[in-house]
C-alpha positions, 0 to 999 in steps of 0.5 A, a space after each residue: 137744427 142750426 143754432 141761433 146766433 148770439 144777437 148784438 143789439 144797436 146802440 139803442 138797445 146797448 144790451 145782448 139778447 142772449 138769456 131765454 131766446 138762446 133756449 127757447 128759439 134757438 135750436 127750433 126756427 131761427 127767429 130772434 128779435 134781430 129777424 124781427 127788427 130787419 123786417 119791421 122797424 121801430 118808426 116809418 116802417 110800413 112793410 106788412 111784417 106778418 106776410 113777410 115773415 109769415 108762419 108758413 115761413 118760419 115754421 117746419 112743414 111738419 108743424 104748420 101743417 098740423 096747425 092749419 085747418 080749413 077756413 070755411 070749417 072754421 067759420 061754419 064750426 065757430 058760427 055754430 058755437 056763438 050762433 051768430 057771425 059779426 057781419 050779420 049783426 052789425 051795421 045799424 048804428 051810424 050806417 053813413 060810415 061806409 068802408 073807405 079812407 077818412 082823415 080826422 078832418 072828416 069827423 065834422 062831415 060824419 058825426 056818426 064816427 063819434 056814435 061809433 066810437 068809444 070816447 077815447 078812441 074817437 078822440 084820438 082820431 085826430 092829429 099827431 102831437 103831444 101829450 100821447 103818442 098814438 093819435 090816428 089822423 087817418 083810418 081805412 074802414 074795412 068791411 066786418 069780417 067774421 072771425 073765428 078760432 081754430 077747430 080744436 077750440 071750436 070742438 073743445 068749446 062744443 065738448 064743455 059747453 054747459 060744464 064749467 060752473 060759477 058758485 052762488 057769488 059768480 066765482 068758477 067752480 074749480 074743476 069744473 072748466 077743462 078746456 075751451 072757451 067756458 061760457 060761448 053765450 054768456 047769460 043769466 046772473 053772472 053774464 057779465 062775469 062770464 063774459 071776463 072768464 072768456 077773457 081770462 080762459 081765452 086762447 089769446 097767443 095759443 097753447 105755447 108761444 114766444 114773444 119778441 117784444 119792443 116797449 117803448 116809452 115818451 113823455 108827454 113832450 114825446 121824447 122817448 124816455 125808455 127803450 127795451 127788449 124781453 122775451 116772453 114765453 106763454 105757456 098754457 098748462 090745462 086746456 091745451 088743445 093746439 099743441 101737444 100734449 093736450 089737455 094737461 101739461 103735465 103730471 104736475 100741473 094736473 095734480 096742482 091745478 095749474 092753469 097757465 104761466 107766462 115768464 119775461 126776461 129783459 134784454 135791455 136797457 143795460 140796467 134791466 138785462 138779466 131780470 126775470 119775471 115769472 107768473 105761475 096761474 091755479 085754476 082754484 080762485 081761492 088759491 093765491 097765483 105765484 109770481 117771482 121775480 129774479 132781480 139780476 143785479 143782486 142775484 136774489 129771487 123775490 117773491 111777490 105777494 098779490 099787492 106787488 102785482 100792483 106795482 109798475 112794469 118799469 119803463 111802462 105805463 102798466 102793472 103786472 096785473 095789466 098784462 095782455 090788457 086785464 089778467 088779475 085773478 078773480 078771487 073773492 079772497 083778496 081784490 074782488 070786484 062787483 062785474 056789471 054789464 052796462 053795454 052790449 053794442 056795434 062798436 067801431 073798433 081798430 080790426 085785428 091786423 092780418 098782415 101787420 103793415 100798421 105803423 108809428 111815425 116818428 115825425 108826429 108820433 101817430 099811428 097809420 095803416 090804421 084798419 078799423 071796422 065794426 064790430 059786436 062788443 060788450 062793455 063790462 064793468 068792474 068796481 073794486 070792493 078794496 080801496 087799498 087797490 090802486 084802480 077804483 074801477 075798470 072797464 073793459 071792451 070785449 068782442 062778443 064773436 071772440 072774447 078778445 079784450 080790445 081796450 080797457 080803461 082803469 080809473 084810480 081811487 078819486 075817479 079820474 082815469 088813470 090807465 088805458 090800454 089797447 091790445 092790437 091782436 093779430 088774426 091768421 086765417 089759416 091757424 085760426 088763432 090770434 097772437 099778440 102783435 103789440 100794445 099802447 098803454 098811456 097813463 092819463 095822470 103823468 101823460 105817459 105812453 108806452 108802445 110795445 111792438 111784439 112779434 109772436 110765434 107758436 114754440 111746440 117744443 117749450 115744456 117746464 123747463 122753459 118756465 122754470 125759475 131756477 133755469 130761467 135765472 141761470 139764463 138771466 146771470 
């Protein structure tokens, strides 16, 4: 196939996307984040990115069509798995808030928007304006949609049901877990751990994806202080499903029990072209996780131990272990949590996008075409055992018909919120999958925020050579 064009970025990106995208997107679908960039714009771009560069359209024949199942199958399948559909559960807290267009104002005439709504979500229901970016002055409430994921998942998840096990402390039983979602209805002792496993096994951007992604930074005036772009490669290694081959990745990954990887390489700012970061995941909890860095600068790899993964992603307001919202290892060897459940309710939640039109202006910084709606969620939790970790507690909001983590708050070591973090999933109904479209970390200390726009896209054809630290920094120099 043609190959991709070395990009050159603008001015505010000043650096080359060359590195990982040359290999991982160039000889397939003739995707860069200059494709990305000419359909969605930074700030005021309300075009539905999805819909304009929709799957069906970039992706081979061939491969969307393996890809793709039919709707109504999906829905009775998943349905099946869960027992339930979201639509039917919901709807009895506040039913004064009807689907229809609100703006901030309407929060006096409808107090059940603040029964609705977690705290922090309702009060970023307000206007535009300093210290955070991603206030939402208006919302469109949608009617509750039942979401589901693809047949394979489906029929994976019925397959292992009653399999994977947790031990005596609620840690997983490795070998245990082979693919799907390991507990679809969560009970008993551990329901609260099991609810995380979810989360952590969850097929959150499929079984192999790249991501385009846009971090931005602001100060609590709202000037931009960082502005980057890196290119993420999701690779699941165990559980594989969607994408061939299935199960195991590999012969290696099935003899060292490796779960997932997940590789980032910068591409901007100019100071952070080059840079590496690799994440590799075993199954075992009581097997530390391997996490490289190739720092381009001086040619050097650093390996991080599990304290690093505490250290900030630079020019962000989250952590390592703060990927895709919560991604540190339950382990009773080194940061355990105790997990309690203290919520299981309707909330009013920003509803996964399906054509991608949501927005940031750049004139209050605020977010529109903002679709919210109701949804089943549990509220979940955790208290750090360790107080050299840097947060005390987390608490995390995860959708009980598909274990996707919405939002999480992380408290530091006195208590005071420190770190939140909304995931804004994207849903295609026809692949019954969701992927990452973006992200908004504010740190509640410093009063900083990160935005990060992202466009992903199954990749078929990535392998171990994608995830690969010696191929990854030679791309990088």
């Amino acid at each position: 196939m043609k190959r991709t064009f070395m990009l050159v970025l603008s001015a505010v990106f000043i650096g080359v996307l060359s590195g990982v995208l040359a290999v991982w997107a160039a000889p397939r679908y003739n995707v860069t984040f200059e494709t990305f960039d000419k359909q969605k714009a930074s700030f005021d771009d309300p075009r539905p990115v999805m819909a304009n560069l929709s799957f069906k359209k970039i992706l081979p024949s061939d491969v969307y069509s393996k890809l793709t199942y039919d709707v109504e199958a999906m829905k009775r399948s998943w349905a099946d798995v869960v027992g339930f559909k979201a639509p039917d559960v919901v709807g009895k807290i506040a039913p004064d808030i009807k689907p229809g267009t609100y703006t901030y104002k309407d929060k006096e005439r409808y107090p059940g928007f603040k029964e609705l709504m977690w705290q922090d979500a309702y009060k970023r229901f307000a206007a535009g304006g300093p210290p955070h970016v991603g206030n939402m002055p208006e919302i469109k409430v949608v009617p509750t949609r039942q979401y589901y994921w693809a047949l394979p998942i489906a029929e994976a998840t019925k397959m292992n049901t009653g399999k994977t096990a947790l031990d005596k402390d609620g840690y997983l039983v490795d070998q245990s877990y082979e693919a799907g979602h390991p507990f679809p209805r969560p009970s008993g002792k551990f329901k609260a751990t099991e609810i995380i496993y979810n989360w952590l096994k969850c097929y959150y951007n499929g079984d192999s994806t790249i991501i385009l992604a846009n971090p931005m930074g602001f100060t609590k005036g709202l000037k931009k202080d960082f502005d980057g772009v890196s290119s993420f490669v999701f690779l699941r290694l165990q559980g594989r499903v969607l994408t061939e081959p299935h199960g195991w990745l590999d012969k290696r990954a099935s003899e060292r029990r490796e779960f997932n990887s997940v590789s980032m390489l910068d591409d901007a700012p100019r100071d952070r072209y080059g840079n590496v970061f690799n994440s590799l995941q075993y199954t075992d909890p009581n097997k530390f996780d391997q996490d490289l860095v190739f720092i381009n600068a001086m040619r050097r790899i650093r390996k991080m131990s599990a304290t690093d993964t505490q250290d900030p992603v630079a020019g962000q307001d989250i952590i390592y272990d703060d990927n895709q919202g919560f991604s540190q290892k339950l382990t009773p060897r080194r940061y355990p949590y105790k997990i309690e459940l203290i919520g299981e309710r309707e909330y009013l939640v920003p509803a996964p996008t399906i054509d991608g039109s949501r927005y940031l202006s750049s004139k209050d910084f605020a977010f529109y075409n903002m679709e919210f709606e109701r949804r089943p969620v549990y509220v979940v939790k955790m208290v750090q055992q360790d107080r050299t970790y840097v947060y005390s507690t987390r608490i995390l909001y995860i959708d009980q018909e598909t274990f996707l983590l919405y939002y999480i708050e992380n408290y530091d070591q006195k208590g005071r919120l420190y770190r939140t973090m909304d995931n804004f999933p994207g849903f295609y109904p026809e692949m019954g999958v969701f992927f990452s479209t973006g992200f908004l970390a504010r740190d509640h200390i410093d009063l900083h925020s990160t935005y990060g726009r992202h466009f992903a896209f199954p990749a078929k054809w990535l392998s171990r050579e994608n995830i690969d630290m010696g191929a990854l920094t030679k791309k990088g120099k």
